[in-house]
N, C-alpha and C positions, 0 to 999 in steps of 0.2 A: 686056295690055301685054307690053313685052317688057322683063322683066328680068334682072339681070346681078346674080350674087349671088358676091362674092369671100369666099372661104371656102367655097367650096362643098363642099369634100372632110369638111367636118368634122361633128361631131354633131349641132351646128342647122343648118349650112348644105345639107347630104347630105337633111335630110327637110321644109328648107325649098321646094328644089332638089323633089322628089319628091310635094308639095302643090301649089305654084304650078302645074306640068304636069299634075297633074291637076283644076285647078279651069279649065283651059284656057289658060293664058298659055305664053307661049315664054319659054323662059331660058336663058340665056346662062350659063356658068358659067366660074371662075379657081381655081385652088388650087393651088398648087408640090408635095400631096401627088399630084396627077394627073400633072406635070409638072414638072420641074425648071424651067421655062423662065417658067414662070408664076410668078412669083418678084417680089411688088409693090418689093421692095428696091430694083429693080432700074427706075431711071426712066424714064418714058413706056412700060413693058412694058402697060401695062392701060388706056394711052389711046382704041388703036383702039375697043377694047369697050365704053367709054364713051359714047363716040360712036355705038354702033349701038343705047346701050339707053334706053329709055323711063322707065326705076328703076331706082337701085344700089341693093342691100342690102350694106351695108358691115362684112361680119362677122369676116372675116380677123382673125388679131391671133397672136401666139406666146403660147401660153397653155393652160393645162392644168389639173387637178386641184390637190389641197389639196399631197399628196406632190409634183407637179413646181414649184406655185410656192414651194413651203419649200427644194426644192434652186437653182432656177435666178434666181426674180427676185432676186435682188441681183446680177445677174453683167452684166457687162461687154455681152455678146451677148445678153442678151435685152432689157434697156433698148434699145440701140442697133438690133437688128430691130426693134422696133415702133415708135423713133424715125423710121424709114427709110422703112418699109411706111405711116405717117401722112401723113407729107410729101407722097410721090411719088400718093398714092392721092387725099389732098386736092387735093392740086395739079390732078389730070383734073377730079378732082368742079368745081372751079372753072372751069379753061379752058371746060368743055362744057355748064356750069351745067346740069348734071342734078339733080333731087329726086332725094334718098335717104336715108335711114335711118341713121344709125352706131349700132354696139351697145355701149354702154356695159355696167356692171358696178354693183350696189348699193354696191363696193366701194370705187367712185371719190372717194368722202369720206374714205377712210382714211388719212391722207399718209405712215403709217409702210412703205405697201406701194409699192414701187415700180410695180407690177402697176396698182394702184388710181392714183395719179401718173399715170400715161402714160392709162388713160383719161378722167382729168378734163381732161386736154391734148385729147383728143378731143375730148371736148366742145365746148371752147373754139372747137375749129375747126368747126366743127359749127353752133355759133350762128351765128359769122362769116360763115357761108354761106348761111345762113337754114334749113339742114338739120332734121332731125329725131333725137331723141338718144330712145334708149331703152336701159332698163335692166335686164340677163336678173341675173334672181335663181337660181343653180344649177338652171338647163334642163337636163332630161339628157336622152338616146335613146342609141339604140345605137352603141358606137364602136369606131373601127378599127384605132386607134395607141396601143395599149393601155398606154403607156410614159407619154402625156396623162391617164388614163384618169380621171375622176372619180368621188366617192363610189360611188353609188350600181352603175355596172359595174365598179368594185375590188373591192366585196363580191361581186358576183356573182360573178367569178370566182374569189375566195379560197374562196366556198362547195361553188363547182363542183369547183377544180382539188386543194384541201386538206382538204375538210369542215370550218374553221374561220376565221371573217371574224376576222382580226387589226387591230386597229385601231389607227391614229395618236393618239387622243388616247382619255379616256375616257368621251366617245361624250355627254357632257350638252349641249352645246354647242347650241344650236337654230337650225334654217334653214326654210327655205321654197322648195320645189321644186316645177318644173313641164316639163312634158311638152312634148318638143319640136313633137309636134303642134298643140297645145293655142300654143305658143311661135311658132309658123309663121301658125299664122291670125290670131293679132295682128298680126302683121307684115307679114300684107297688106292685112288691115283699115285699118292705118294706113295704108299706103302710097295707100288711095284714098281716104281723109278726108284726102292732104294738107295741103291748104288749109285744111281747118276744126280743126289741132290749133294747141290755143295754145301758142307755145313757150315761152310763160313757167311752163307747167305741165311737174311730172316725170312720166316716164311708166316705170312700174314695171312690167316685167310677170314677173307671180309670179301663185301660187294663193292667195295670202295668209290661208296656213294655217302654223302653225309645229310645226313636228316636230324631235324631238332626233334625232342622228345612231344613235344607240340603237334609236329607232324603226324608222327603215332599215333596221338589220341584223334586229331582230326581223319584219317583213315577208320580210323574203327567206328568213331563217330555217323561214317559215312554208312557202314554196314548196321551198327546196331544205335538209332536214334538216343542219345545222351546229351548231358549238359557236359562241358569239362571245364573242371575246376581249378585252375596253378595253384600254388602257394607263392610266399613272397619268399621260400627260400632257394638260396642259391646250393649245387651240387658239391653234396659234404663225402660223395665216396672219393670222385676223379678229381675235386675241386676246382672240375672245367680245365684239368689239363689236357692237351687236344696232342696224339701223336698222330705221325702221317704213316701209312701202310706201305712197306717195302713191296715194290710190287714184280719182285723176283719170282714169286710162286705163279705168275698169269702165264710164265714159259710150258706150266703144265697143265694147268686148270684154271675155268674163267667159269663164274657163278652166272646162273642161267634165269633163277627166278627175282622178279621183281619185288619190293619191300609192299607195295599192296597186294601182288598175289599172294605172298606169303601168308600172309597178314590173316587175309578171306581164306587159305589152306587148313589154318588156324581156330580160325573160329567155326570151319565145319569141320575140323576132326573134333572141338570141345563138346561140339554143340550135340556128337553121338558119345561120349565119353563121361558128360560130369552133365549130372540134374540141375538147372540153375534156380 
């Protein structure tokens, strides 16, 4: 097929983007961090590409680690970008009635996050279109806009560049993380079961295995010699609210790599990519 995956610059969409091509499909790719001009903000910019693809993977979204949504979702501009980039992007998915995929967040139930808000608005539009909603549970892979950066490459690099992971909170808080490879063949799994996924089911996709952020840094720990540091604060994104993973999507796909393989995948794709 030929798909068209917006977001493509980012950590799932970069080794989404670099899976599909190699299991043989052409893809099309969008992301403003490629190109200023690529910019979904900005209306009818991602129609033409619409129009030339077979499947949208609708991954786009202004959004980043536990540190950037603690400083930015409540502000003004980040509500209002992915108010924008929903509209205009919806809006093609409609005109050209393509199948696609939008990627939700486990976090979309939490009304206190704005973050979580804006993608249950997804959603909404999502059904409306007969689309397919799925939901990454902290996917990680390698990243490049390190200012975004999430858990598990924060610690990498706090190990690397400090010899001590400092940490946000004090590290009990428990998640469930999966591997963007592992995150990538779901998503095309799905995308050729389209027809036979019920949408009245969620479709979670995680390892659905829970590990404290402690865990984490004791893993990386193990690879790259550090001290790790908690704080005495408690988790101000989820506020430790703990959902359970619908585990309707293992009818198609069952994640393969483990949270320390990942982990060590990780640190040696950084370790050829960024100078520490």
């Amino acid at each position: 097929m030929k798909y068209l995956v917006l977001g493509s610059a980012g950590q799932i969409g970069a080794e989404l983007c670099k899976f599909l091509k190699k299991e043989g499909h052409e893809v099309l790719t969008f992301d403003i961090e490629d190109d200023s001009i690529q910019d979904l903000r900005i209306k009818g910019m991602v129609d033409s590409l619409v129009s030339q693809s077979d499947f949208v993977m609708f991954l786009a979204f202004d959004v980043g680690g536990s540190r950037y949504l603690k400083k930015y979702q409540h502000t003004y501009a980040f509500i209002d970008n992915n108010a924008r980039l929903m509209v205009n992007t919806f809006d093609a998915l409609k005109s050209y009635r393509k199948p696609f995929i939008f990627a939700s967040s486990q976090m979309s139930n939490m009304s206190y996050s704005p973050y979580g808000i804006a993608k249950a608005l997804g959603e909404s539009y999502t059904r409306a279109l007969g689309g397919i909603t799925v939901k990454f549970w902290n996917v990680y892979g390698p990243e490049h806009d390190l200012e975004k950066s999430h858990v598990i490459t924060d610690f990498i690099l706090k190990a690397k560049d400090y010899g001590d992971i400092t940490m946000m909170t004090d590290g009990t808080e428990e998640r469930q993380f999966l591997h963007a490879e592992d995150c990538s063949n779901a998503l095309m799994i799905l995308s050729q079961k389209y027809g036979e996924i019920n949408r009245d089911e969620e479709l979670h996709i995680t390892n659905f295995e829970w590990n404290t952020i402690l865990d984490v840094a004791e893993i990386i720990k193990e690879q790259i010699p550090c001290k790790v540091t908690p704080s005495k604060e408690i988790d101000m994104v989820q506020l430790n609210k703990r959902n359970e993973p619908d585990p309707y999507i293992l009818n198609f796909w069952k994640p393969k790599i483990s949270l320390k393989e990942g982990i060590n995948k990780i640190i040696n794709e950084m370790n050829k990519t960024i100078v520490f």
